[in-house]
C-alpha positions as CSV (number, residue, x, y, z in Angstrom):
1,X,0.0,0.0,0.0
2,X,2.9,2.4,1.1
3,X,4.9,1.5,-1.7
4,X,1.5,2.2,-4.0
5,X,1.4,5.5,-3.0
6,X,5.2,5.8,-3.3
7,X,5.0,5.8,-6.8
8,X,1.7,7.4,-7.6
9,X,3.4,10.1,-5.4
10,X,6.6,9.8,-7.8
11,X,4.4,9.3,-10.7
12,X,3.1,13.1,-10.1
13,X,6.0,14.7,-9.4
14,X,7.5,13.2,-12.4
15,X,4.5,14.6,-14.4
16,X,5.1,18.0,-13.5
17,X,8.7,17.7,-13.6
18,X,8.7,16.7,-17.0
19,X,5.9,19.2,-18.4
20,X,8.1,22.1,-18.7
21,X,11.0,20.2,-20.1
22,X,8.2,19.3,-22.8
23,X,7.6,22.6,-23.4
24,X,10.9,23.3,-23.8
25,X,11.8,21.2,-26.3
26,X,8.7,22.0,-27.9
27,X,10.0,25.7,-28.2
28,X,13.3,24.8,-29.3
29,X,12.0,22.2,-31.8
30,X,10.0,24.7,-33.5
């Protein structure tokens, strides 16, 4: 259960890690 919320916790803060290195790719890509 711990370890379940471990990476849904991860999961998240990967998510919103990786959003603005998206966007800048995105902006250099273009």
């Amino acid at each position: 259960m711990t370890s379940y919320c471990r990476n849904f916790r991860s999961g998240i803060w990967f998510m919103f890690a990786s959003m603005p290195i998206k966007l800048i790719i995105w902006a250099l890509l273009t």
